[in-house]
N, C-alpha and C positions, 0 to 999 in steps of 0.2 A: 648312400643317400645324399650323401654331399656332392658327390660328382650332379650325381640327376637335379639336384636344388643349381646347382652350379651354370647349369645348362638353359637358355632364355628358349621359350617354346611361343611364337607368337599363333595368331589363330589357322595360317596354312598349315604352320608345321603339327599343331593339335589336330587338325582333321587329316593330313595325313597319316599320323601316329592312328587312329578311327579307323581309318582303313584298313591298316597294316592290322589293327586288335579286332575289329567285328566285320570285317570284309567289306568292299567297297560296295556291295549290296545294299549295305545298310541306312546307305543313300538316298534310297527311292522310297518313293511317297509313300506313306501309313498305310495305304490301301492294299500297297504291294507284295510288302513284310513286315505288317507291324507289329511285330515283336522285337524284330532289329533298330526298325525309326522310332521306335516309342525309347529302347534300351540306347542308344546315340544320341534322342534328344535329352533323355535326363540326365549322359554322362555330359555332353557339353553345356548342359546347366549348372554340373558341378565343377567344372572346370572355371567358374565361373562365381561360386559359391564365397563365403567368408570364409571360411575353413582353410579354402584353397589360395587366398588373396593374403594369408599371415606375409609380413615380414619375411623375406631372404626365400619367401618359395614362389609367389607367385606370377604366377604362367611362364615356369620351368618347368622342366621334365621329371620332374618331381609331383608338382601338381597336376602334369597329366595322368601321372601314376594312381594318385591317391582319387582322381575324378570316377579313375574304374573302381577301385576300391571300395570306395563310398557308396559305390549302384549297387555293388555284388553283394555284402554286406549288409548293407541296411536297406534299401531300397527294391532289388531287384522283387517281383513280384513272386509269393511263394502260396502255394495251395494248401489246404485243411482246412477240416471244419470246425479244429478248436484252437485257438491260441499257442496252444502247445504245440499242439502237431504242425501249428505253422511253423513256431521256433524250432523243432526237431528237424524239420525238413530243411530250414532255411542255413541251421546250424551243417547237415550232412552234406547240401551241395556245397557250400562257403569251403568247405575243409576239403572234401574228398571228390565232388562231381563235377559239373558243369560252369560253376562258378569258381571254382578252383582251377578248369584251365583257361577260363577270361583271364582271371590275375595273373598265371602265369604269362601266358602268353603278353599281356599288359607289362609284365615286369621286363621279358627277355628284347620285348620292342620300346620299353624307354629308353633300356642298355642303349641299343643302338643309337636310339633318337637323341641320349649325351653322350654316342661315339665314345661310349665306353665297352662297349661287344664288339 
């Protein structure tokens, strides 16, 4: 964590980092993929976020880290008809599916992006 804090990510290097974690598809207009442009535009809104601007992290590679984090976890859009079943779903991909290999993938491309992989 302190290498990735350590590491300045300005806004080329953050959309580069975008491409490498949700494909450079994710680029094109809402109309095209928007599931990708709508999930790219609230990760660069969080990159962008208080959260991500504390003291000694902001816009590192750290807080490019945590902008995915933030979407997958609380943010990304989850299905059910009850509360629950939203939290159940939203909790199974976060850990085990589709959202677990965002993060990963997010984690193993900041490595790189603080030249620590």
């Amino acid at each position: 964590m302190n290498g990735l804090a350590a590491k300045a990510c300005n806004t080329v290097d953050f959309e580069r980092y975008l491409d490498r974690v949700l494909g450079p598809e994710s680029r094109r207009q809402a109309s095209d993929t928007p599931e990708l442009s709508a999930a790219r535009a609230r990760i660069t809104a969080n990159f962008d976020h208080e959260f991500q601007r504390l003291p000694g992290i902001a816009h590192t590679a750290w807080s490019a880290f945590n902008s995915v984090t933030q979407y997958v976890d609380w943010e990304r859009p989850t299905r059910g008809k009850h509360q629950q079943e939203r939290d159940e779903r939203r909790f199974a991909t976060t850990m085990f599916g589709p959202g677990a290999e965002l993060k990963r993938r997010a984690w193993q491309e900041a490595l790189v992006l603080a030249e620590l992989a």
